[in-house]
C-alpha positions as CSV (number, residue, x, y, z in Angstrom):
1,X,44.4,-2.0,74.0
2,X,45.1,1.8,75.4
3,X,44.8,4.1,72.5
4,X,48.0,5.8,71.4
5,X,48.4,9.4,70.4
6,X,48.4,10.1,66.9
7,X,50.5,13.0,65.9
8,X,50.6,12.1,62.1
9,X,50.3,14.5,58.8
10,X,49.6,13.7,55.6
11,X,52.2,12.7,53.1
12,X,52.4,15.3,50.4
13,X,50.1,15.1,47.1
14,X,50.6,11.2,46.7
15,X,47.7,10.9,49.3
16,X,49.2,8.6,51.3
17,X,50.3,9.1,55.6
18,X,53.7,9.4,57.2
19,X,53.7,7.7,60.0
20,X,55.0,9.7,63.2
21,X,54.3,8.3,66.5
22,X,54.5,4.5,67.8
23,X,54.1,2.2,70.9
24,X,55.2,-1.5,71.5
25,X,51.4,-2.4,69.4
26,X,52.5,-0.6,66.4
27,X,52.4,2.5,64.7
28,X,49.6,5.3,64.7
29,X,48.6,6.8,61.5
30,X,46.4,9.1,60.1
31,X,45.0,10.2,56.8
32,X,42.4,12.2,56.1
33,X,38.7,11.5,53.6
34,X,39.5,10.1,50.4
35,X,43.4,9.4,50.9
36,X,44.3,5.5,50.7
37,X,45.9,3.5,53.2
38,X,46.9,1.0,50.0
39,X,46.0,0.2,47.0
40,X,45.2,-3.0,45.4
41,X,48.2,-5.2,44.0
42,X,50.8,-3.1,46.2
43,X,53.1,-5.8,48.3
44,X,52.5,-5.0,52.4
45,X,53.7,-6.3,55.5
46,X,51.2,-4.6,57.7
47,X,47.8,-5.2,59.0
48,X,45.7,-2.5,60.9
49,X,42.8,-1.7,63.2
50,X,40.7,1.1,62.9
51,X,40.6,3.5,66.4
52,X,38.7,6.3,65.0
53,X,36.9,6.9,61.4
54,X,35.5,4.5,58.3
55,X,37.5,3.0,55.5
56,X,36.2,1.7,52.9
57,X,37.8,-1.8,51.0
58,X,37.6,-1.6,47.1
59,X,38.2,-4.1,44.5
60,X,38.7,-2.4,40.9
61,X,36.2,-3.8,38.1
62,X,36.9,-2.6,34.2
63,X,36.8,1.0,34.6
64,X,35.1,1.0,37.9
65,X,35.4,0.5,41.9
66,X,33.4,-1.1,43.9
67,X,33.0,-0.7,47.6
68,X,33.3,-4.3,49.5
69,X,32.6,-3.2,52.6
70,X,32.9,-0.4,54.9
71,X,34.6,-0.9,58.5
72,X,34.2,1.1,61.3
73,X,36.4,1.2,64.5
74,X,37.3,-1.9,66.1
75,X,37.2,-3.1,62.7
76,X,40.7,-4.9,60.9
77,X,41.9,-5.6,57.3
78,X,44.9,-6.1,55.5
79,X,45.9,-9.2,57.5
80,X,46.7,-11.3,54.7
81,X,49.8,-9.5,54.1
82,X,51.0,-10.2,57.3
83,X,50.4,-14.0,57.2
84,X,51.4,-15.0,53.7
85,X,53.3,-11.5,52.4
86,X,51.1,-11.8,49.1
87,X,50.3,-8.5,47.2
88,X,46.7,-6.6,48.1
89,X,43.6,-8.2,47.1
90,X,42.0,-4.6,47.5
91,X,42.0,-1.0,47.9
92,X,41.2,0.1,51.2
93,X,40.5,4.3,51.4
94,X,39.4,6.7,54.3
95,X,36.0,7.2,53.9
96,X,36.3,9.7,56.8
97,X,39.0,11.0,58.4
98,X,40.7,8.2,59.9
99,X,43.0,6.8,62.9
100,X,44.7,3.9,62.8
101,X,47.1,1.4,64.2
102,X,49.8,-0.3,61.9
103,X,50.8,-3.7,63.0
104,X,53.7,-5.1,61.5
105,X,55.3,-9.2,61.8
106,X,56.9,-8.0,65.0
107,X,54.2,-6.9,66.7
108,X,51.5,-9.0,65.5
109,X,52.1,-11.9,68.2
110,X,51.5,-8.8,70.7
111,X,48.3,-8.0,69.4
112,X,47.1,-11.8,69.3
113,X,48.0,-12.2,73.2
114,X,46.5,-8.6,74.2
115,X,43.1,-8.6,71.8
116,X,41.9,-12.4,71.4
117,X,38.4,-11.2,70.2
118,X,40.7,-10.1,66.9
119,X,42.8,-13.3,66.8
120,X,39.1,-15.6,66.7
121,X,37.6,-12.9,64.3
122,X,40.6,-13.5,61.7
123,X,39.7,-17.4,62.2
124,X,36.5,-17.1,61.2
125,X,37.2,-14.7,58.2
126,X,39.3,-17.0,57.0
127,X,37.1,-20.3,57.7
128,X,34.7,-18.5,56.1
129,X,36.5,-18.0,52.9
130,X,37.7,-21.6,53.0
131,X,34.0,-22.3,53.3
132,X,32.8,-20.3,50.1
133,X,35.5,-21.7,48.5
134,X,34.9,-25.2,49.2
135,X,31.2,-25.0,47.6
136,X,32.3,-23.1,45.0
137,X,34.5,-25.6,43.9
138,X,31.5,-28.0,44.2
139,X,29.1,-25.9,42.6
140,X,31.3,-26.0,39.7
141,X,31.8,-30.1,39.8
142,X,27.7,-29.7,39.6
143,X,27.6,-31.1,43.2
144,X,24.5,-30.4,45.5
145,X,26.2,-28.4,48.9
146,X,24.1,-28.5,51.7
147,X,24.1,-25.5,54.0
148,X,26.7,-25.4,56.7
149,X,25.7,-22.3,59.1
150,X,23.0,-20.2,59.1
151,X,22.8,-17.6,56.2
152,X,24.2,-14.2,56.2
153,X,21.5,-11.8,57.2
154,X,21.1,-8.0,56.4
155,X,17.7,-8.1,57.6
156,X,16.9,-10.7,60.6
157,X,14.6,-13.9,60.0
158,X,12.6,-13.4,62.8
159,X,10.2,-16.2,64.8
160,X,6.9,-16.6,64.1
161,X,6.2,-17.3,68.2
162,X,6.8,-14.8,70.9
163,X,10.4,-15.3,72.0
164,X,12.2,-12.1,72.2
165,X,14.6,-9.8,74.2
166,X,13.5,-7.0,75.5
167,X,15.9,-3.9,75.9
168,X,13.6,-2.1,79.0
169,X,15.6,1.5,78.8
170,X,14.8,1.7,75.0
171,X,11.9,-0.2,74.8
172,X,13.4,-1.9,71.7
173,X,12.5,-5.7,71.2
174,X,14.5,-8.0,69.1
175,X,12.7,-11.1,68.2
176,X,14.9,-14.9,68.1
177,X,15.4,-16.3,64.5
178,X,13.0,-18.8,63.6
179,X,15.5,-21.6,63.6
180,X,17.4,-23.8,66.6
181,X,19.9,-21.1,67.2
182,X,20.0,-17.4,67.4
183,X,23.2,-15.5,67.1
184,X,23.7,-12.2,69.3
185,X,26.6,-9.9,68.8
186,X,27.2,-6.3,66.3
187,X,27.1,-7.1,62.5
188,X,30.4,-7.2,61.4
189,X,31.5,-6.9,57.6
190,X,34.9,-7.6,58.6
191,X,34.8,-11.6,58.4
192,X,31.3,-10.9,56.6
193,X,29.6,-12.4,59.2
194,X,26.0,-10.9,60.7
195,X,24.1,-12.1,63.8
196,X,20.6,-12.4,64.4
197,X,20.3,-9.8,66.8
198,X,22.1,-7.0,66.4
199,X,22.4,-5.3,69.7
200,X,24.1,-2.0,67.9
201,X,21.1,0.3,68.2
202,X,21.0,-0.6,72.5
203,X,25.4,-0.8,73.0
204,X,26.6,3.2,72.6
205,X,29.3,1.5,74.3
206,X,30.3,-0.6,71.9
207,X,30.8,-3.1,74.9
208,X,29.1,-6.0,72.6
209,X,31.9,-8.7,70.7
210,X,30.9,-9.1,67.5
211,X,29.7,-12.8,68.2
212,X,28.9,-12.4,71.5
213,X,26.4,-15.0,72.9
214,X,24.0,-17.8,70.9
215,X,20.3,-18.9,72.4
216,X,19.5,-22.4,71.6
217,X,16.3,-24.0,71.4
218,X,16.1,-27.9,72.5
219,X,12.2,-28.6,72.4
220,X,10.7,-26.2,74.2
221,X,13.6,-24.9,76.3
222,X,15.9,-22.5,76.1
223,X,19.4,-22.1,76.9
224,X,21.8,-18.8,76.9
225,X,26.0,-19.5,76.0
226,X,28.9,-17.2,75.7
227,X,30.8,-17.7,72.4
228,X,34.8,-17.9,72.3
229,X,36.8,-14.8,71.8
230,X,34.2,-12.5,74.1
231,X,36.3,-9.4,75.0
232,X,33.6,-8.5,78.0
233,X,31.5,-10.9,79.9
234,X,28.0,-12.6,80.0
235,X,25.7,-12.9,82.6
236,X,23.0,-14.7,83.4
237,X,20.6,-13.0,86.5
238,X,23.8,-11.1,87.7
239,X,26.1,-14.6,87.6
240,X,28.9,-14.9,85.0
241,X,28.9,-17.9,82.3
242,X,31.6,-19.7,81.2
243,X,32.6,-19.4,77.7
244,X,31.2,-22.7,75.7
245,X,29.1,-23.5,78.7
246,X,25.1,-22.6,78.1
247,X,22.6,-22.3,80.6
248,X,18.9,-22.5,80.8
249,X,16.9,-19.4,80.5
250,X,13.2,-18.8,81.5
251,X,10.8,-16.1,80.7
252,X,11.6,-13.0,82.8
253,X,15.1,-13.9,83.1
254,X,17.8,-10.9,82.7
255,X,20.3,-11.8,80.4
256,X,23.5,-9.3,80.4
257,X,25.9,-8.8,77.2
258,X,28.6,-6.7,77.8
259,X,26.9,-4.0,79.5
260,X,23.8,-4.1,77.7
261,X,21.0,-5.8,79.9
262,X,17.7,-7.5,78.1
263,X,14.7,-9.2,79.6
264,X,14.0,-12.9,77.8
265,X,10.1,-13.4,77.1
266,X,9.1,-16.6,75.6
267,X,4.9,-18.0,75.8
């Protein structure tokens, strides 16, 4: 998606932007550090993507807020509002100066077609809520839930053996989680999902889907898979993988994600 120009000023003492300038995606906006984009319980039709800037999503508590997350560009929120038209469940305010793009009913079908990355991210937000539900509901019936995916991880679990990848420009080495499958993508607090390897630090580029590729161990062999909703490809020693299709991987092999390039070493 081409990023449109934003020729937007903010709207008068209430805080809030005007918006001034559109394309067939939806509507640029911008507001500057410390104005809100909405507040919580206010009905909205509109979802939006961040282009430039950090917003922060609040939930008020008694007399005080609390910060839910922060998202960064690339990042969504406010989707709800498009899909069901129910009032906010949070505040969301510029924690810098911000550009957005507002996407509305009729556009939204656009941006499912022209970003699919977005379209699998807001299925797994919300698979994950239905998740968290679920066992909550459990939890209350005292039922025992059993873990369904790997836990979210701030800080990685690493292995106790010597797989890693190995970033060669950087010299940075990110070690596989100790269990059958290790995640590899950008952490993303969006759909409060985080992957193993967080390839940030290596992708100025910000080539890297948020769940971009998995490594599973079978025994003592490895394979390396692309994961559905990849905006750029995977490649394995210069050949392209099908989504959903893994491959085996050997020590020394280059494994490519987006344009970030890493050397698999396993004993």
């Amino acid at each position: 998606m081409a990023n449109p120009v934003f020729k937007t000023t903010s709207g008068g003492g209430s805080g809030e932007a005007t918006v001034a300038a559109s394309s067939k995606k939806g509507y640029a906006l911008e507001l500057k550090e410390g104005e809100y984009v909405f507040r919580e319980g206010e009905l909205g039709t509109e979802m939006y993507i961040i282009n430039e800037g950090k917003v922060e999503i609040i939930n008020q508590v008694g007399d005080e807020q609390q910060v839910l997350a922060v998202l960064e560009k690339g990042d969504f929120f406010g989707e709800m509002s498009v899909l069901e038209e129910l009032p906010r469940a949070a505040s969301a305010r510029a924690a810098t100066d911000i550009r957005l793009l507002q996407i509305n009913g009729s556009t939204f079908d656009q941006l499912l077609r022209g970003n699919p990355e977005i379209a699998v991210r807001m299925m797994r937000k919300l698979s994950r809520r239905l998740r968290e539900t679920d066992e909550m509901l459990r939890s209350v019936m005292g039922t025992k839930v059993a873990s369904r995916e790997l836990p979210r991880q701030d800080v990685q679990v690493v292995s106790d053996g010597p797989e890693r990848l190995v970033h060669a420009p950087s010299g940075i080495e990110f070690a596989l989680s100790n269990g059958s499958e290790t995640t590899i993508g950008r952490k993303d607090p969006v759909t409060g999902i985080y992957p193993d390897i967080d390839l940030t630090p290596v992708d100025t580029q910000r080539s890297v889907s948020r769940r971009h590729a998995k490594i599973f161990r079978r025994g003592s062999k490895y394979f390396f898979g692309e994961e559905i909703g990849t905006m750029n490809s995977t490649f394995l020693n210069g050949k392209r993988l099908d989504t959903g299709i893994p491959a085996e991987i050997r020590t020394g092999d280059e494994l490519r994600c987006g344009v970030v390039i890493l050397r698999f070493e396993a004993s």
